[in-house]
N, C-alpha and C positions, 0 to 999 in steps of 0.2 A: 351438948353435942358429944357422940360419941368417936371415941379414932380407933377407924377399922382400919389403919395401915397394918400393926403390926399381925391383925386379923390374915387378911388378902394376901400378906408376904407370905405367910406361916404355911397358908391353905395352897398358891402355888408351886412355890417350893415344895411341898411335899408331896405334889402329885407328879412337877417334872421328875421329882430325885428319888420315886419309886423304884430298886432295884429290879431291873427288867422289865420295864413297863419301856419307857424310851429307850433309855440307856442304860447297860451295864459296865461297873466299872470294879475288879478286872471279871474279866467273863470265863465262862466254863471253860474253852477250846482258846480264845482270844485276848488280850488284852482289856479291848472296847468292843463289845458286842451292842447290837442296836436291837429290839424289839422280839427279844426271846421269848418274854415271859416266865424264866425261869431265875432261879437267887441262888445265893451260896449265903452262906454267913460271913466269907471274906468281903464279901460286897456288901451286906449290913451295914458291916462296920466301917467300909468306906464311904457308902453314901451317909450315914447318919453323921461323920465328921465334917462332911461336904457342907450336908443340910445347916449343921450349927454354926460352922464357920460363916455359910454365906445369910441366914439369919444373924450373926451377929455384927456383920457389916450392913444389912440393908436397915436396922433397926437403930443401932447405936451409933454406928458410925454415920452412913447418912441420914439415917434420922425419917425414914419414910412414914408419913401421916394424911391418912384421909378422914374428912368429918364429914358425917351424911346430918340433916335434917338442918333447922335453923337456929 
């Protein structure tokens, strides 16, 4: 049996914690901008600390595990 947890964390997290895609965090004009479409590098660097941080809670710390087949 394979465990696709740390798969499925890895792949959402990275799509919600795409810089500008939902949320921007801080934004060009704002603090928190919502659905720009646009990046800076300070925001990289802020969502890539987001991303690992809350990968290394959903993984290590809870422990999140899915097995597909039999």
């Amino acid at each position: 049996m394979a465990d696709w947890g740390p798969v499925f964390v890895s792949v959402v997290l990275f799509i919600l914690l795409t810089p500008g895609l939902l949320i921007q965090i801080p934004g060009k004009g704002k603090m928190v901008e919502f659905g720009n479409f646009q990046t800076s590098g300070v925001s990289i660097l802020v969502h890539s600390i987001l991303y690992f941080a809350l990968v290394c809670i959903f993984l290590m710390a809870i422990g999140v595990h899915m097995y597909t087949g039999s």
